[in-house]
N, CA, C and O atoms as a Tripos MOL2 file, in Angstrom:
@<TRIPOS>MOLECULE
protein
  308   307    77     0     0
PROTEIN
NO_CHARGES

@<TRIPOS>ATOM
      1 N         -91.9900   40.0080   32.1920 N.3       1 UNK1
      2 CA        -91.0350   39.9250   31.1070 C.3       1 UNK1
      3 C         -90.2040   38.6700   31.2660 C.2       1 UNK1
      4 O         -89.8030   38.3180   32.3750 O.2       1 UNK1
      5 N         -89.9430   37.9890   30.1490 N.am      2 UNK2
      6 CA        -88.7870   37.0460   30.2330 C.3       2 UNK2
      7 C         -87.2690   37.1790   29.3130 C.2       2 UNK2
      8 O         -87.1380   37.2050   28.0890 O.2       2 UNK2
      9 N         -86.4930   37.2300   30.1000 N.am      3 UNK3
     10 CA        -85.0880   37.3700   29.2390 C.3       3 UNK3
     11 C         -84.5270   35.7100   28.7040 C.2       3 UNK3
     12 O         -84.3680   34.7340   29.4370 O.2       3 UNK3
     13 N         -84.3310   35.7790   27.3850 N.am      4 UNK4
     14 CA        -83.6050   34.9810   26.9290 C.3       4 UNK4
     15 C         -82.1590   34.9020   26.9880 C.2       4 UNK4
     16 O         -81.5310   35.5820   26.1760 O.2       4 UNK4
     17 N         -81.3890   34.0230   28.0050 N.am      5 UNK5
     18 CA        -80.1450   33.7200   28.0090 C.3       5 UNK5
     19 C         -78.8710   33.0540   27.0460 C.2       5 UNK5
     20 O         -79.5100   32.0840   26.6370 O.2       5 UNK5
     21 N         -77.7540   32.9290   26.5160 N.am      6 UNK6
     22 CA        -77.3220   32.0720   25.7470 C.3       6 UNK6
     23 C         -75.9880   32.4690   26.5970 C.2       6 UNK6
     24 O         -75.7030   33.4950   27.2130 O.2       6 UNK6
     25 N         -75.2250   31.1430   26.3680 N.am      7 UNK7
     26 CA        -74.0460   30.9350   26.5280 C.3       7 UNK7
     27 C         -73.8820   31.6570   24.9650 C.2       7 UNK7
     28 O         -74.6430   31.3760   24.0390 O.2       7 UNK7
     29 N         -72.4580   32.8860   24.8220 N.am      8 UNK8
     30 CA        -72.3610   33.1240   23.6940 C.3       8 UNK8
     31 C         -71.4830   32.0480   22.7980 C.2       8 UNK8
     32 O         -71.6530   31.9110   21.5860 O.2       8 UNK8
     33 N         -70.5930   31.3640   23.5160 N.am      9 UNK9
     34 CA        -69.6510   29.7700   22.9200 C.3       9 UNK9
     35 C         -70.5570   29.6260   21.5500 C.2       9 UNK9
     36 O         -71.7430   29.3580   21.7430 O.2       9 UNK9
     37 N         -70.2220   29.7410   20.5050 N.am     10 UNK10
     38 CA        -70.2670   29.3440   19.5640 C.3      10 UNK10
     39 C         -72.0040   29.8150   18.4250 C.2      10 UNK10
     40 O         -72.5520   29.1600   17.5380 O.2      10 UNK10
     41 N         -72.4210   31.4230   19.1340 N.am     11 UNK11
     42 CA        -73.0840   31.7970   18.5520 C.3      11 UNK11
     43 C         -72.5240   32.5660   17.2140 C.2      11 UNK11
     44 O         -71.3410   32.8490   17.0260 O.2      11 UNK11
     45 N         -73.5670   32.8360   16.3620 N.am     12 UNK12
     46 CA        -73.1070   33.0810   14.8640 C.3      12 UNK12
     47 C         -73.8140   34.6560   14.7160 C.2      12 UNK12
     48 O         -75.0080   34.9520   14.7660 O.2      12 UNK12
     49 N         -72.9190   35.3210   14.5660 N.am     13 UNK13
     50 CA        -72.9080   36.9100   14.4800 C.3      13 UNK13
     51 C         -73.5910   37.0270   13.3240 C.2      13 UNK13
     52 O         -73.1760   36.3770   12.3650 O.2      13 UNK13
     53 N         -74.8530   37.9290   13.1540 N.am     14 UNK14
     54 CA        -75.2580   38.4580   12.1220 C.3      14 UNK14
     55 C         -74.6540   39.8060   11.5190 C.2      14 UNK14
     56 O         -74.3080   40.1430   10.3870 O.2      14 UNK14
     57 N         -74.6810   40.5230   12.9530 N.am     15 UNK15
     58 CA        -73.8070   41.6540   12.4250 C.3      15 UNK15
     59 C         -72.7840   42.0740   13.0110 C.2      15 UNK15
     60 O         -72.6290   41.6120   14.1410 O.2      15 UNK15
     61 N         -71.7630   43.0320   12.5270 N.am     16 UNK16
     62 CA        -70.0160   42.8810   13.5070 C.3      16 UNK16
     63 C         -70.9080   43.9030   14.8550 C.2      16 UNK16
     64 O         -72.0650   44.3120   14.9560 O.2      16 UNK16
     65 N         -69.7850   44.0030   15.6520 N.am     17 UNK17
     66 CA        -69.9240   44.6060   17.1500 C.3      17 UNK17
     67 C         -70.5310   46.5550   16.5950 C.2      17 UNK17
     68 O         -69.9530   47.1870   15.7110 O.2      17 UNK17
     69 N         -71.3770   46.9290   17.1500 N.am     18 UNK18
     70 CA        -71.9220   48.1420   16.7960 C.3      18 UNK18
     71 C         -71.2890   49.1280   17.5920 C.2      18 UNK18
     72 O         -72.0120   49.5430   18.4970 O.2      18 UNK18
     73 N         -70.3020   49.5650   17.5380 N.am     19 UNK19
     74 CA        -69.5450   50.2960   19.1960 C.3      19 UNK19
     75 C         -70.3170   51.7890   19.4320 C.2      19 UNK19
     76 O         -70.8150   52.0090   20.5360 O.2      19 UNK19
     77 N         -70.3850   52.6260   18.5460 N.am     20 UNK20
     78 CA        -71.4590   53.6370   18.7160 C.3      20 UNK20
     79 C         -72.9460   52.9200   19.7680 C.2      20 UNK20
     80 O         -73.2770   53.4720   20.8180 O.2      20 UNK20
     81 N         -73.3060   52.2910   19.5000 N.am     21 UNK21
     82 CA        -74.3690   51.5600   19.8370 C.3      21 UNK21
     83 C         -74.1440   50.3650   21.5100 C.2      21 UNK21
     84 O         -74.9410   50.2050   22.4350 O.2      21 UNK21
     85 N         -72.8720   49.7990   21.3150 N.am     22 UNK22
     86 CA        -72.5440   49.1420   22.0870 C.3      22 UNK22
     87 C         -73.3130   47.7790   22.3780 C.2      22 UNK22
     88 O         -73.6650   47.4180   23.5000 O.2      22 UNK22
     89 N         -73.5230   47.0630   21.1650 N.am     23 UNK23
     90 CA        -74.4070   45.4860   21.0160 C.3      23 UNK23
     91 C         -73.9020   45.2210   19.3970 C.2      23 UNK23
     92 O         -73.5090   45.9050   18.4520 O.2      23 UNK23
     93 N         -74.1180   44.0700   19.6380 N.am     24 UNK24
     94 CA        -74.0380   43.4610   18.2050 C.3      24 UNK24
     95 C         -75.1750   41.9680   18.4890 C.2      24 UNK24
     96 O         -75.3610   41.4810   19.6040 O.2      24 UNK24
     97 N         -75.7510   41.5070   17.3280 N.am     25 UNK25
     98 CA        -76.2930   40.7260   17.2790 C.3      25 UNK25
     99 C         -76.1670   39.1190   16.6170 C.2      25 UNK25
    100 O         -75.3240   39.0260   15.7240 O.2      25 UNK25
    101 N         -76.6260   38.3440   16.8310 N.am     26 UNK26
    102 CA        -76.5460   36.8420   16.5670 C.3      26 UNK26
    103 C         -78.0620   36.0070   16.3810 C.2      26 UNK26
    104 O         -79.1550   36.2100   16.9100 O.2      26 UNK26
    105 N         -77.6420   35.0750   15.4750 N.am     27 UNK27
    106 CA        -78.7660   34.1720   14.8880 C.3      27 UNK27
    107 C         -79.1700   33.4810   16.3380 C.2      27 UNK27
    108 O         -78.3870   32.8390   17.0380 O.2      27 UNK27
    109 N         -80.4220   33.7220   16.6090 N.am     28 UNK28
    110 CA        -80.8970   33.1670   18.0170 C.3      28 UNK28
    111 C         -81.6180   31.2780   17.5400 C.2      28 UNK28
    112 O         -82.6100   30.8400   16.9580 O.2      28 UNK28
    113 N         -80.3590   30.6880   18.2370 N.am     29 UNK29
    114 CA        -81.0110   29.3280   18.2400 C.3      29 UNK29
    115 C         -82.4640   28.9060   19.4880 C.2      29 UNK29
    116 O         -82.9680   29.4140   20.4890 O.2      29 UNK29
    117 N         -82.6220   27.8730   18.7640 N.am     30 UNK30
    118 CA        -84.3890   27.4600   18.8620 C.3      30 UNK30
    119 C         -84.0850   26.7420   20.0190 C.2      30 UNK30
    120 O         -85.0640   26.3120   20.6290 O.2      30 UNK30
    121 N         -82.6050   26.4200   20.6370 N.am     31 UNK31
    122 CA        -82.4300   25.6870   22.1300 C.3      31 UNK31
    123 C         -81.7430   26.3750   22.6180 C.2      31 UNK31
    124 O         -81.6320   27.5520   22.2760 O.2      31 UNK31
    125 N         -80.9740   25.7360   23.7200 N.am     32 UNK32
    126 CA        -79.6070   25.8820   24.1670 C.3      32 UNK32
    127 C         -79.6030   27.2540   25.2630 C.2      32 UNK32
    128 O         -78.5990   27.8890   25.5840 O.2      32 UNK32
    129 N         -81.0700   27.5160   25.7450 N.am     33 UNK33
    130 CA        -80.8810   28.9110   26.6240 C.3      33 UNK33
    131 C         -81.6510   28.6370   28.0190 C.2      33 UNK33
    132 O         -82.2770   27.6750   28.4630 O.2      33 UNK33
    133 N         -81.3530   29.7910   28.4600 N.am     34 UNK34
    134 CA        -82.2450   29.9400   29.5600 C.3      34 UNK34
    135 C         -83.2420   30.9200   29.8250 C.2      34 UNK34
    136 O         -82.8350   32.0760   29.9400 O.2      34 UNK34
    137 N         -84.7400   30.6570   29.9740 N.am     35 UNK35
    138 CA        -85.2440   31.4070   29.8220 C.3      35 UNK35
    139 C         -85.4020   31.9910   31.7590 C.2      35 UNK35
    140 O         -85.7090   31.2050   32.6550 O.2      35 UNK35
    141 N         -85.0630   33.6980   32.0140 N.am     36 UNK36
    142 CA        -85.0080   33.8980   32.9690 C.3      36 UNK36
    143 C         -86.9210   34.9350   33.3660 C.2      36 UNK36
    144 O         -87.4160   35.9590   32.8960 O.2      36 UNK36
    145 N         -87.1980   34.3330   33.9930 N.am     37 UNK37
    146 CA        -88.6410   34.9730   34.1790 C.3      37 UNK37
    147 C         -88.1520   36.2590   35.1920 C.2      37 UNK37
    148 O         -87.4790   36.1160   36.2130 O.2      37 UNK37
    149 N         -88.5330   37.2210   34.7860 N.am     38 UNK38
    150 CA        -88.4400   38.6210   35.3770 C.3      38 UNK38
    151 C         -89.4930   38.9450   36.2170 C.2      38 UNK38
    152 O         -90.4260   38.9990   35.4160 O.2      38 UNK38
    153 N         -90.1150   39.2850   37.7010 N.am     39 UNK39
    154 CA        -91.0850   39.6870   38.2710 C.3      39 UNK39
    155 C         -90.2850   41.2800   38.7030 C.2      39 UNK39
    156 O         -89.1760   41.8110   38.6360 O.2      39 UNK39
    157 N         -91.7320   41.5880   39.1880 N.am     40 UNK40
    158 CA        -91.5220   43.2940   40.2760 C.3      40 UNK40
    159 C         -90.3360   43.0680   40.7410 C.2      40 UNK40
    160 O         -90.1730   41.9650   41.2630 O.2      40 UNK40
    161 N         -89.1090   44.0680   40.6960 N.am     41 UNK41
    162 CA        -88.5850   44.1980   41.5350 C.3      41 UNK41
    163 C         -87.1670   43.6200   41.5430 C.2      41 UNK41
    164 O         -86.1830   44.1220   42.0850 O.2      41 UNK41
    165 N         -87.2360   42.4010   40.8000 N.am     42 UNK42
    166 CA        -85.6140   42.2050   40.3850 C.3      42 UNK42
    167 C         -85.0320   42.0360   39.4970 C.2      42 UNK42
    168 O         -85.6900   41.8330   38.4760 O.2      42 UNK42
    169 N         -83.8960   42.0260   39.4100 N.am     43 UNK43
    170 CA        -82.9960   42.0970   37.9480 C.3      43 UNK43
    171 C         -81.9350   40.9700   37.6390 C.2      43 UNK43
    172 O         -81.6500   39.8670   38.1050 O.2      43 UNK43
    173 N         -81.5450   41.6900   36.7510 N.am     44 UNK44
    174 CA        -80.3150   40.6610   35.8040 C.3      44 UNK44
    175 C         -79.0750   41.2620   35.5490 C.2      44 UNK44
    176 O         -79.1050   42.1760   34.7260 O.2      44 UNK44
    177 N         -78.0770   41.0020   36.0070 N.am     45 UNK45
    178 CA        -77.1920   41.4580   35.6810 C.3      45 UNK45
    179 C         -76.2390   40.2750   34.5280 C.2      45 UNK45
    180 O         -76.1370   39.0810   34.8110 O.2      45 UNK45
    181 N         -75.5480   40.9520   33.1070 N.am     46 UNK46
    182 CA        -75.2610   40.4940   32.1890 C.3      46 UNK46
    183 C         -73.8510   41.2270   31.9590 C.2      46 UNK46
    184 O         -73.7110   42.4470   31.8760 O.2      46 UNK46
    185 N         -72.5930   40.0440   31.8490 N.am     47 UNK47
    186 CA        -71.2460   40.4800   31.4660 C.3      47 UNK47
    187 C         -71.2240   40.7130   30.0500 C.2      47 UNK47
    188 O         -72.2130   40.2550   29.4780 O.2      47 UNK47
    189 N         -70.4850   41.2230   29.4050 N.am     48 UNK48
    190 CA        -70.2110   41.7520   27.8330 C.3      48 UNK48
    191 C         -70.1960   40.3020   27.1260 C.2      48 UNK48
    192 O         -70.3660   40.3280   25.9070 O.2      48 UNK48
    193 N         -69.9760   38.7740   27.8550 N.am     49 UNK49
    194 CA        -69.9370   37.5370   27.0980 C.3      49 UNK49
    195 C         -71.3900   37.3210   27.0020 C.2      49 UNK49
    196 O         -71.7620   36.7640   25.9690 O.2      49 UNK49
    197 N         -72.2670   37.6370   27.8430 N.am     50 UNK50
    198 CA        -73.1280   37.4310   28.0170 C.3      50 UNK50
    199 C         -74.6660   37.5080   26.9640 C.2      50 UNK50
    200 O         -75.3180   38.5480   26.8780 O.2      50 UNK50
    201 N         -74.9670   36.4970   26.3910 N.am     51 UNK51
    202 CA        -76.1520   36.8650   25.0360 C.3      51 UNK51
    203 C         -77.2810   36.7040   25.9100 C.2      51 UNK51
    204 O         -77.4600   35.9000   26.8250 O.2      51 UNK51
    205 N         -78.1990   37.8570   25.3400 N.am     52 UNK52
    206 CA        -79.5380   37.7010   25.9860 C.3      52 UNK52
    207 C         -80.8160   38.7080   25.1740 C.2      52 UNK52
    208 O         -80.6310   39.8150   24.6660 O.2      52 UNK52
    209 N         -81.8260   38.1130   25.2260 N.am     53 UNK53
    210 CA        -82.6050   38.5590   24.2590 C.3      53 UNK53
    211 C         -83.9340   38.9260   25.4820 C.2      53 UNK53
    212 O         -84.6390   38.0310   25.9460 O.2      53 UNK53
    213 N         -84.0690   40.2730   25.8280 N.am     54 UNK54
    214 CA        -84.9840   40.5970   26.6380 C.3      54 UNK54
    215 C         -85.9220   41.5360   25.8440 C.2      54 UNK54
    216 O         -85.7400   42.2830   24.8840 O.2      54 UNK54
    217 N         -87.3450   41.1140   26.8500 N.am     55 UNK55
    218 CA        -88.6160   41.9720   26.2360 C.3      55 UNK55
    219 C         -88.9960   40.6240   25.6710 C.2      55 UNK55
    220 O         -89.0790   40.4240   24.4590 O.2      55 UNK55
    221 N         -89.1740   39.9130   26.3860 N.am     56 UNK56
    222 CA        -90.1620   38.7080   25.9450 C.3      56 UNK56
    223 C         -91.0840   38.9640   26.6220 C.2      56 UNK56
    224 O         -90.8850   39.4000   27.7560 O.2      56 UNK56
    225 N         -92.7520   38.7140   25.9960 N.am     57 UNK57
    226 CA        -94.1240   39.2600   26.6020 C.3      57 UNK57
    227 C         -94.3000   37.5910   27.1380 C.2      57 UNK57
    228 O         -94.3600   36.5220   26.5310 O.2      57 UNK57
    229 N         -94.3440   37.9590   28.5240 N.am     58 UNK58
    230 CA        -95.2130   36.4470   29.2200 C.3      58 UNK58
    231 C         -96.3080   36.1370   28.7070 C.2      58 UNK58
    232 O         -96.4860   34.9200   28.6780 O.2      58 UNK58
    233 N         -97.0460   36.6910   28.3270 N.am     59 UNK59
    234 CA        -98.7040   36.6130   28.1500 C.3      59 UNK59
    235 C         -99.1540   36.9890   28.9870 C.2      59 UNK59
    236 O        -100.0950   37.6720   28.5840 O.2      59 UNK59
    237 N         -99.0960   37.0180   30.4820 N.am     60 UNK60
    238 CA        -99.6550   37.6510   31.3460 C.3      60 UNK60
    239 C         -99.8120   39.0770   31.5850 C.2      60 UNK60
    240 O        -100.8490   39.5070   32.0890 O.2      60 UNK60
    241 N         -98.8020   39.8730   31.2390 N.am     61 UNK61
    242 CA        -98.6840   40.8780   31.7980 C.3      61 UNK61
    243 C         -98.3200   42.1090   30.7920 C.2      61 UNK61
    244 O         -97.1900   42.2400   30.3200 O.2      61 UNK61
    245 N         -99.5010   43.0800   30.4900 N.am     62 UNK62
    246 CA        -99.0430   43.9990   29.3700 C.3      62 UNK62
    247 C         -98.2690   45.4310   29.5040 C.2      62 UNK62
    248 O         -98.3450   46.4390   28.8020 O.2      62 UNK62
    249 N         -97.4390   45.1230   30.7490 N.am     63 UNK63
    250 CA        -96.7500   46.5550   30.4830 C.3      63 UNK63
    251 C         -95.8690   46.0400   31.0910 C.2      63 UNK63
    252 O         -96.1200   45.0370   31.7580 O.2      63 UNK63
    253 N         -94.3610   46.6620   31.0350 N.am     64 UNK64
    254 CA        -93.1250   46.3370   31.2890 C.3      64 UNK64
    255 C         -92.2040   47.6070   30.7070 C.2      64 UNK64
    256 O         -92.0760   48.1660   29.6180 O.2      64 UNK64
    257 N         -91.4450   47.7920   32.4960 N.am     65 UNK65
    258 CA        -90.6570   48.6390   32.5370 C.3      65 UNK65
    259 C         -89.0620   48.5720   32.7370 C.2      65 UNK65
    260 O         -88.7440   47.9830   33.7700 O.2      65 UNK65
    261 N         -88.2910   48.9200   32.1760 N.am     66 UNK66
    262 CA        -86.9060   48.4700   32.0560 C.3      66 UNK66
    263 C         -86.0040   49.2050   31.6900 C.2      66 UNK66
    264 O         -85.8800   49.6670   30.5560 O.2      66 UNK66
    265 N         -85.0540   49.4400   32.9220 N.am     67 UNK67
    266 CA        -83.8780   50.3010   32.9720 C.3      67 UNK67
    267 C         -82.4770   49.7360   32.9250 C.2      67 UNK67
    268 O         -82.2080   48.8840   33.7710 O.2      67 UNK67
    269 N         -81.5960   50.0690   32.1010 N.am     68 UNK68
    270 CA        -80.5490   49.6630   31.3960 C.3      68 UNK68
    271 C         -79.6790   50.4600   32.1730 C.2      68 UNK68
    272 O         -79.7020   51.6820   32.0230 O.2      68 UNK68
    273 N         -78.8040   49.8490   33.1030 N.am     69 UNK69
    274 CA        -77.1160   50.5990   33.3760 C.3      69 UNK69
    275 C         -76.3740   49.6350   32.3620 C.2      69 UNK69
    276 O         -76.5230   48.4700   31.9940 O.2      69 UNK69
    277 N         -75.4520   50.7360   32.0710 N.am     70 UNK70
    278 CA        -74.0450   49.9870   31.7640 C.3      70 UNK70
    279 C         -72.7840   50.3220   33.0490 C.2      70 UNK70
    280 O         -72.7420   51.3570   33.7130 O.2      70 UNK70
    281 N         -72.1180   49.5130   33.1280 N.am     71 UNK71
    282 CA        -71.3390   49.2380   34.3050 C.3      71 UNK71
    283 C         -70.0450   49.1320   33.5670 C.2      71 UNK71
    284 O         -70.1330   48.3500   32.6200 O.2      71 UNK71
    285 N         -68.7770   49.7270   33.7240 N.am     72 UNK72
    286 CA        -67.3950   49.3300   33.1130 C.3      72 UNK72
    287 C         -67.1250   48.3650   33.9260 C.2      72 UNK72
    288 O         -67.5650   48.1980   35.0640 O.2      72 UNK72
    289 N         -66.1250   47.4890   33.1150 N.am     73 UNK73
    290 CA        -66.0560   46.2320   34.0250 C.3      73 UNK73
    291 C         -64.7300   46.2160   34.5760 C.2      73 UNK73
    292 O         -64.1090   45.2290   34.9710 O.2      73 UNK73
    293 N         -64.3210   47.5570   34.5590 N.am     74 UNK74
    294 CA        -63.4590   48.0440   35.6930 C.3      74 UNK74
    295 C         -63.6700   48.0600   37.1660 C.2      74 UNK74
    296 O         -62.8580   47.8330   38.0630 O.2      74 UNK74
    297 N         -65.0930   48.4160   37.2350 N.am     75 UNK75
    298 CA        -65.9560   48.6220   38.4250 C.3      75 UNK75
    299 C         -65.8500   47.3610   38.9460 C.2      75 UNK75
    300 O         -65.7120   47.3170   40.1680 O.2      75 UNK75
    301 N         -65.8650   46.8090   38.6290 N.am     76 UNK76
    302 CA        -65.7890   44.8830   39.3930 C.3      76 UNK76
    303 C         -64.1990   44.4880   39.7920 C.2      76 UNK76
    304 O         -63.8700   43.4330   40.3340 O.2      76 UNK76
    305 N         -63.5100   45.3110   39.4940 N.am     77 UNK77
    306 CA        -62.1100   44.9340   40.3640 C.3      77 UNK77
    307 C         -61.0060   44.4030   39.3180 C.2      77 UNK77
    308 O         -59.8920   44.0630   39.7160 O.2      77 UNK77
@<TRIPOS>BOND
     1     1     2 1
     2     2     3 1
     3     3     4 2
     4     3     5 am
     5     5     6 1
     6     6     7 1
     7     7     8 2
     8     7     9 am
     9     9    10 1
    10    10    11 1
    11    11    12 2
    12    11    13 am
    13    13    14 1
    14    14    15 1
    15    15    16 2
    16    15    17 am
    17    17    18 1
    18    18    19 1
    19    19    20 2
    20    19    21 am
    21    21    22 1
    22    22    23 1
    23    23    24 2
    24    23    25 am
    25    25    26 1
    26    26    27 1
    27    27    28 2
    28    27    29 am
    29    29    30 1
    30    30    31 1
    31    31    32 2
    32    31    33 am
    33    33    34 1
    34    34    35 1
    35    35    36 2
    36    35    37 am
    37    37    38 1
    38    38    39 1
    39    39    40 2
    40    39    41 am
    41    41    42 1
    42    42    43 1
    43    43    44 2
    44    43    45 am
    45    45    46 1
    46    46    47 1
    47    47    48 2
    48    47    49 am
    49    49    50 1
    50    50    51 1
    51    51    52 2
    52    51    53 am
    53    53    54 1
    54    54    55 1
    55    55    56 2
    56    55    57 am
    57    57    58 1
    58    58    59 1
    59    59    60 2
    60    59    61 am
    61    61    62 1
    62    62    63 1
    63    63    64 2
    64    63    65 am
    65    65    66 1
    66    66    67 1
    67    67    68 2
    68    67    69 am
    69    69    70 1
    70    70    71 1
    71    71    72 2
    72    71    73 am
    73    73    74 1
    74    74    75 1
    75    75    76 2
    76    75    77 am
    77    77    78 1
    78    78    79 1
    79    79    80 2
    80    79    81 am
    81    81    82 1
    82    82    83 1
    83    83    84 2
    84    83    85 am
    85    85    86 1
    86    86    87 1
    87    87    88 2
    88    87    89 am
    89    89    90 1
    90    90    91 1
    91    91    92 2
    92    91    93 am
    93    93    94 1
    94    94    95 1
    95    95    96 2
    96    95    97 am
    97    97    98 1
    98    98    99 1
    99    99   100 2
   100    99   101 am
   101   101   102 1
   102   102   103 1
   103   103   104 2
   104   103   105 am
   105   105   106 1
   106   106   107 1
   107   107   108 2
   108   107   109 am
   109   109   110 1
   110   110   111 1
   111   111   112 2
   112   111   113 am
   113   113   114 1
   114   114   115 1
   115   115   116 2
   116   115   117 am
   117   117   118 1
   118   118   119 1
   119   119   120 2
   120   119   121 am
   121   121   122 1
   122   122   123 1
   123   123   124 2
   124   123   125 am
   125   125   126 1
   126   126   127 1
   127   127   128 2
   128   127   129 am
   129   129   130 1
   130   130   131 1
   131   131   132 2
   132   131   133 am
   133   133   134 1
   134   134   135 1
   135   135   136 2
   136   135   137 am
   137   137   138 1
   138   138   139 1
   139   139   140 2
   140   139   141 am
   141   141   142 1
   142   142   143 1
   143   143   144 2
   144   143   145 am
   145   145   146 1
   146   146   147 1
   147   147   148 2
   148   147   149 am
   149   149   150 1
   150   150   151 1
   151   151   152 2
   152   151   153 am
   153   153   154 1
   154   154   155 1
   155   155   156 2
   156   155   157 am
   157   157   158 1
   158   158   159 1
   159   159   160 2
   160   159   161 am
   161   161   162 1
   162   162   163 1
   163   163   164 2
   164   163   165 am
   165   165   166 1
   166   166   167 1
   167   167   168 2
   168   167   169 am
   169   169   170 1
   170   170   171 1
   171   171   172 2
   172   171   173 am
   173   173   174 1
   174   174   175 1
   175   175   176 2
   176   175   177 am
   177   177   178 1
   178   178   179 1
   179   179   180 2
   180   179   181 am
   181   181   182 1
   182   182   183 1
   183   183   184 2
   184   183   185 am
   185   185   186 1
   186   186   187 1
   187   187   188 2
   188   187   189 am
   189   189   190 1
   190   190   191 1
   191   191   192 2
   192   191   193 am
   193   193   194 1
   194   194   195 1
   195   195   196 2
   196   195   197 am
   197   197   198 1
   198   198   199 1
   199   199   200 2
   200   199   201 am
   201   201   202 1
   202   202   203 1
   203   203   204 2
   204   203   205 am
   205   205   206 1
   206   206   207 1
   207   207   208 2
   208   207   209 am
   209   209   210 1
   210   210   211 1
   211   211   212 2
   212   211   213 am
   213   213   214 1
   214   214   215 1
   215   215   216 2
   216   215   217 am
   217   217   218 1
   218   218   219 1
   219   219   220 2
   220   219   221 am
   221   221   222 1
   222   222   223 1
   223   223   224 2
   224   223   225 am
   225   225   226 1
   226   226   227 1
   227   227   228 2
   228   227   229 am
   229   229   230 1
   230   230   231 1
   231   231   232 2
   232   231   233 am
   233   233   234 1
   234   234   235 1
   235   235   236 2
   236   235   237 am
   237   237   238 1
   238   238   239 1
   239   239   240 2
   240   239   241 am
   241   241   242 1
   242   242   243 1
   243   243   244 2
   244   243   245 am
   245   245   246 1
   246   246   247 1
   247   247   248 2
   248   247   249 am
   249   249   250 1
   250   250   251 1
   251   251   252 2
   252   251   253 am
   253   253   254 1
   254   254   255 1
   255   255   256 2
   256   255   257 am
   257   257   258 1
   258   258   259 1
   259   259   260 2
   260   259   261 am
   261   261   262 1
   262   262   263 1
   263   263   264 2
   264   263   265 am
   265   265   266 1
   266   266   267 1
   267   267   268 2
   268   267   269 am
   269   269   270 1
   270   270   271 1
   271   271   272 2
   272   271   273 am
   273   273   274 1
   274   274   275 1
   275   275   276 2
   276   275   277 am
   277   277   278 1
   278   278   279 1
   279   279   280 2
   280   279   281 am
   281   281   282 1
   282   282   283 1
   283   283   284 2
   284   283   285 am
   285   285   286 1
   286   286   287 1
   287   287   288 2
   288   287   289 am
   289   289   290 1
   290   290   291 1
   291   291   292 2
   292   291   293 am
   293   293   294 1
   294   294   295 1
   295   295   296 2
   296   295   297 am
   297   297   298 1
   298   298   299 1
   299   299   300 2
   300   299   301 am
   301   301   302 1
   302   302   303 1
   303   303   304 2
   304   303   305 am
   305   305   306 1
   306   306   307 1
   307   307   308 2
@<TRIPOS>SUBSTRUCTURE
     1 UNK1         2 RESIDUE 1 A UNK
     2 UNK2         6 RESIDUE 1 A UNK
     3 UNK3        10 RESIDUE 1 A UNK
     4 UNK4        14 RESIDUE 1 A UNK
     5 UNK5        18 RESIDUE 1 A UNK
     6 UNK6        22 RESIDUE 1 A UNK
     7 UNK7        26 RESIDUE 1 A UNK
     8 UNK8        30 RESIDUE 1 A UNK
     9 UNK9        34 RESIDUE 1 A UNK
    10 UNK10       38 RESIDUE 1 A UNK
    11 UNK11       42 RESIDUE 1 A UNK
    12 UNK12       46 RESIDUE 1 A UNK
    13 UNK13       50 RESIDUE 1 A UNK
    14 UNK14       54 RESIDUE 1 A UNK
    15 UNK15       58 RESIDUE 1 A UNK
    16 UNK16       62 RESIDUE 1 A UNK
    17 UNK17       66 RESIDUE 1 A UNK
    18 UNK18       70 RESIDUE 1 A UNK
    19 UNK19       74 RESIDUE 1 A UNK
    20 UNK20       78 RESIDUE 1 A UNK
    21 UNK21       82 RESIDUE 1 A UNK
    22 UNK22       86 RESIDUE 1 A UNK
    23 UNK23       90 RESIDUE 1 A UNK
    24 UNK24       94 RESIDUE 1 A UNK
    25 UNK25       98 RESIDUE 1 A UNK
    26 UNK26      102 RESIDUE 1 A UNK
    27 UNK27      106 RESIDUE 1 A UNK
    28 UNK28      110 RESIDUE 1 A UNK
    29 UNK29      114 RESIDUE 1 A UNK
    30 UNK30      118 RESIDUE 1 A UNK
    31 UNK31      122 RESIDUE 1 A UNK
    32 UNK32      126 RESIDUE 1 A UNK
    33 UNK33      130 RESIDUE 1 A UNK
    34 UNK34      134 RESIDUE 1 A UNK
    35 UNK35      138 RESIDUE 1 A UNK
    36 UNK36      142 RESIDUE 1 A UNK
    37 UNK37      146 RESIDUE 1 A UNK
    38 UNK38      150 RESIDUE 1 A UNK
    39 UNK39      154 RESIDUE 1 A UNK
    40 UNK40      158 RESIDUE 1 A UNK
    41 UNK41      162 RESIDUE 1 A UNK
    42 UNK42      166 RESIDUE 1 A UNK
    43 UNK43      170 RESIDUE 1 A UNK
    44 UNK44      174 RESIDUE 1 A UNK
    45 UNK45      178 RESIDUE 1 A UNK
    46 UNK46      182 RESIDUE 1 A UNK
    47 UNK47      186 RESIDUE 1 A UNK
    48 UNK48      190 RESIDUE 1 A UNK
    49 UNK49      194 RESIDUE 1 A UNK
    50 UNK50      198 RESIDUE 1 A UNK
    51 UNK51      202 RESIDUE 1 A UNK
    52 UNK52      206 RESIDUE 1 A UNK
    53 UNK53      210 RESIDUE 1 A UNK
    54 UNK54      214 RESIDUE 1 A UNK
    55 UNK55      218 RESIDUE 1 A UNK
    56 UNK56      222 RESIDUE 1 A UNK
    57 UNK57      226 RESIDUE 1 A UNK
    58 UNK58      230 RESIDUE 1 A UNK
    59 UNK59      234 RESIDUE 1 A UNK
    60 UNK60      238 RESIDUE 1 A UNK
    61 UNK61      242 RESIDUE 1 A UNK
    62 UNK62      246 RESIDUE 1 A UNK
    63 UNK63      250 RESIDUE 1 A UNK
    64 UNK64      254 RESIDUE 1 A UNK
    65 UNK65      258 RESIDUE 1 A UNK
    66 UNK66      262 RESIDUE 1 A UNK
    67 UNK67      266 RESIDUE 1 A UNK
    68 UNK68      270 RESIDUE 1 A UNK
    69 UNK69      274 RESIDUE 1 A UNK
    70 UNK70      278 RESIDUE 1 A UNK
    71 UNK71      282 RESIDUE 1 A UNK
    72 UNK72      286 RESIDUE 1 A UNK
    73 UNK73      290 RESIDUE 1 A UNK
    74 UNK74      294 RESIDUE 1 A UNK
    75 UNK75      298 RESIDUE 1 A UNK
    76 UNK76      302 RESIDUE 1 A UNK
    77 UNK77      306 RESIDUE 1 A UNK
């Protein structure tokens, strides 16, 4: 899997914040990211500023498994 990164600075909201849901979304520009390659075994951790567009298919590899915590960011001190 590869996750798409963005600095959120000056992304353009398609839709307002979904709080039931807890995401909201933005017009994904054609630069300006990082693409993070995902193997077995490790992860990503992402702050609430944080834009990222995961479940990108490498081409290599047809199955992909992925577990979502949410963390209050109380927990960090």
């Amino acid at each position: 899997e590869i996750i798409d990164y963005y600095a959120s600075d000056g992304l353009v909201p398609t839709i307002e914040y979904d709080e039931e849901g807890d995401y909201q979304l933005f017009e994904r520009p054609e630069t300006d990211y990082l693409p993070l390659r995902m193997t077995p075994g490790s992860f990503a951790l992402f702050f609430p500023n944080d834009a990222h567009v995961p479940a990108i298919n490498d081409g290599k590899n047809e199955v992909c498994h992925m577990v979502v915590f949410k963390i209050r960011l109380s927990a960090f001190g």
